[in-house]
C-alpha positions in Angstrom: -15.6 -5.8 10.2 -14.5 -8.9 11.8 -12.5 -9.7 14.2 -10.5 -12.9 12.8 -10.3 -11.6 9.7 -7.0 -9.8 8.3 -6.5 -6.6 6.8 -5.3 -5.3 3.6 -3.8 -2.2 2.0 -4.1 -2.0 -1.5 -3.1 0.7 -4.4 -2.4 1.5 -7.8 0.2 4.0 -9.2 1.1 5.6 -12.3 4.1 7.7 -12.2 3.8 11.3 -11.5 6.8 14.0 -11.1 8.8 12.4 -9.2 9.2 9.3 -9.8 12.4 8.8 -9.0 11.2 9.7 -5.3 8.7 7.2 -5.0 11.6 4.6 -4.8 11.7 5.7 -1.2 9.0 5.1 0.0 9.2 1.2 0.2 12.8 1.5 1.4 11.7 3.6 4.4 8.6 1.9 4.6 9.7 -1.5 5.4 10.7 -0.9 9.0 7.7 0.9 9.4 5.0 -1.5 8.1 7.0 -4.6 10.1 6.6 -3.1 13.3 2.8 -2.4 13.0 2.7 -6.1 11.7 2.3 -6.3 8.3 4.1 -7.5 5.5 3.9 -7.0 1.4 2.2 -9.5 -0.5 2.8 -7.5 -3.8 5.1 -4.5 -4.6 5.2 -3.7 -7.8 5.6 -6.1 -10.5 4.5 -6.5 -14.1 0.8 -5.7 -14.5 -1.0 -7.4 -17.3 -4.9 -6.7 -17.7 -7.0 -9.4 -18.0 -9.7 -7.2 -18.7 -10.3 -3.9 -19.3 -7.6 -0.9 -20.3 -4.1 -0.8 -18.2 -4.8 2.5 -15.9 -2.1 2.3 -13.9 1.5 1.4 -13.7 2.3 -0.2 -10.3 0.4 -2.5 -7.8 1.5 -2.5 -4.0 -1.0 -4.8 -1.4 0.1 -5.0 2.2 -1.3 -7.6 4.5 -1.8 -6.6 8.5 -3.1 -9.3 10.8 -6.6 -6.8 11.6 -7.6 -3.6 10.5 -6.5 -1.7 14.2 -3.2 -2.4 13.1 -3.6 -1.5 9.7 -5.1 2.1 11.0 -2.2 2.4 13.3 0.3 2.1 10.7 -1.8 4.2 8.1 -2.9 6.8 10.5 0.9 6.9 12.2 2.6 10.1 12.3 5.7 8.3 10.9 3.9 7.1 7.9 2.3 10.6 7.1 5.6 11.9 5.6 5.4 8.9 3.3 1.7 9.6 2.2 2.8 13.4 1.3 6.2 11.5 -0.7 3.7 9.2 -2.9 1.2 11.7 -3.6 3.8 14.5 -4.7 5.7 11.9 -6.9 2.7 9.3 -8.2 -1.1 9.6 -8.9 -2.9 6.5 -7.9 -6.0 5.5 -5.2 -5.3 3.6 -1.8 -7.7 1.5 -0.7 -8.6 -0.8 2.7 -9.7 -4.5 2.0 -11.1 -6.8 4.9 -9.5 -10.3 4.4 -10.9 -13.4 4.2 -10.1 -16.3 6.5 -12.4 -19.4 6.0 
Protein backbone atom coordinates (compact mmCIF):
# COMPACT_ATOMS: atom_id res chain seq x y z
CA UNK A 1 0.00 0.00 0.00
CA UNK A 2 1.31 3.42 -0.39
CA UNK A 3 2.67 5.62 1.48
CA UNK A 4 0.91 9.02 0.62
CA UNK A 5 -2.08 7.58 0.37
CA UNK A 6 -4.90 7.66 3.20
CA UNK A 7 -6.72 5.10 4.89
CA UNK A 8 -10.19 4.22 5.26
CA UNK A 9 -12.60 2.21 7.52
CA UNK A 10 -15.60 1.27 6.05
CA UNK A 11 -18.90 -0.84 7.27
CA UNK A 12 -22.34 -1.73 6.90
CA UNK A 13 -24.84 -2.54 9.73
CA UNK A 14 -28.17 -3.89 10.16
CA UNK A 15 -29.47 -3.98 13.57
CA UNK A 16 -29.04 -6.90 15.66
CA UNK A 17 -30.15 -7.45 19.58
CA UNK A 18 -29.09 -4.67 20.86
CA UNK A 19 -29.51 -2.01 19.07
CA UNK A 20 -30.09 0.27 21.49
CA UNK A 21 -26.22 -0.46 22.48
CA UNK A 22 -24.82 0.20 19.39
CA UNK A 23 -25.50 3.95 20.08
CA UNK A 24 -22.42 3.73 22.09
CA UNK A 25 -20.15 2.97 20.24
CA UNK A 26 -19.70 6.29 18.22
CA UNK A 27 -20.06 8.21 21.51
CA UNK A 28 -17.09 6.43 23.00
CA UNK A 29 -15.49 6.10 19.91
CA UNK A 30 -14.93 9.66 19.01
CA UNK A 31 -12.12 10.33 21.48
CA UNK A 32 -10.68 7.20 20.47
CA UNK A 33 -10.65 7.48 16.63
CA UNK A 34 -9.29 11.53 17.07
CA UNK A 35 -6.43 10.57 18.87
CA UNK A 36 -5.19 7.86 16.33
CA UNK A 37 -5.97 10.64 13.68
CA UNK A 38 -8.88 9.95 11.99
CA UNK A 39 -12.12 11.46 11.53
CA UNK A 40 -15.82 10.28 10.15
CA UNK A 41 -16.64 11.03 6.77
CA UNK A 42 -20.02 9.23 7.13
CA UNK A 43 -21.97 7.82 10.22
CA UNK A 44 -24.92 6.73 9.50
CA UNK A 45 -27.37 8.43 7.44
CA UNK A 46 -30.17 7.49 5.04
CA UNK A 47 -29.11 4.84 2.67
CA UNK A 48 -30.77 4.72 -0.69
CA UNK A 49 -29.65 1.90 -3.29
CA UNK A 50 -28.88 2.93 -6.48
CA UNK A 51 -28.60 -0.50 -7.52
CA UNK A 52 -29.12 -3.65 -6.24
CA UNK A 53 -31.40 -4.75 -2.92
CA UNK A 54 -30.94 -2.48 0.50
CA UNK A 55 -28.78 -5.22 2.69
CA UNK A 56 -28.09 -3.21 5.35
CA UNK A 57 -29.28 -0.52 7.50
CA UNK A 58 -26.36 1.83 8.48
CA UNK A 59 -23.11 3.09 6.67
CA UNK A 60 -20.07 4.37 8.92
CA UNK A 61 -16.54 5.30 6.83
CA UNK A 62 -13.75 6.69 8.81
CA UNK A 63 -10.78 8.40 7.21
CA UNK A 64 -7.07 7.96 8.88
CA UNK A 65 -4.19 9.88 7.32
CA UNK A 66 -2.25 6.03 6.42
CA UNK A 67 -3.16 2.73 7.16
CA UNK A 68 -0.41 2.36 10.43
CA UNK A 69 -2.66 4.53 12.04
CA UNK A 70 -5.65 3.07 10.98
CA UNK A 71 -4.19 -0.47 12.41
CA UNK A 72 -3.28 1.24 15.56
CA UNK A 73 -6.65 2.44 16.22
CA UNK A 74 -8.35 -0.84 14.96
CA UNK A 75 -5.89 -3.17 16.52
CA UNK A 76 -5.92 -0.87 20.02
CA UNK A 77 -6.74 -2.54 23.07
CA UNK A 78 -9.17 0.35 23.78
CA UNK A 79 -11.11 -0.15 20.64
CA UNK A 80 -11.39 -4.02 21.21
CA UNK A 81 -14.19 -3.52 23.76
CA UNK A 82 -15.99 -1.57 21.03
CA UNK A 83 -15.55 -4.39 18.40
CA UNK A 84 -17.18 -7.01 20.93
CA UNK A 85 -20.20 -3.98 21.64
CA UNK A 86 -21.00 -3.81 17.63
CA UNK A 87 -20.84 -7.33 16.98
CA UNK A 88 -23.07 -8.42 20.08
CA UNK A 89 -25.68 -5.62 19.18
CA UNK A 90 -25.47 -5.33 14.95
CA UNK A 91 -24.55 -7.79 12.17
CA UNK A 92 -22.61 -6.15 9.44
CA UNK A 93 -18.84 -6.49 7.59
CA UNK A 94 -15.82 -3.99 8.28
CA UNK A 95 -13.69 -3.49 5.80
CA UNK A 96 -10.08 -1.51 5.09
CA UNK A 97 -9.95 0.77 1.92
CA UNK A 98 -6.53 2.41 0.65
CA UNK A 99 -7.36 6.05 -0.32
CA UNK A 100 -6.74 7.76 -3.21
CA UNK A 101 -4.75 10.98 -3.45
CA UNK A 102 -3.95 12.09 -7.08
Amino acid sequence: MGGNADARLSGRQSPGEGPGEIRRVPRQGRALIAAHGGRYLIRGGAVTPLEGAPVFARMVVLEFPDMAKLRGFYDSAEYAPLIALRQAASEGDVAIVEGYRG
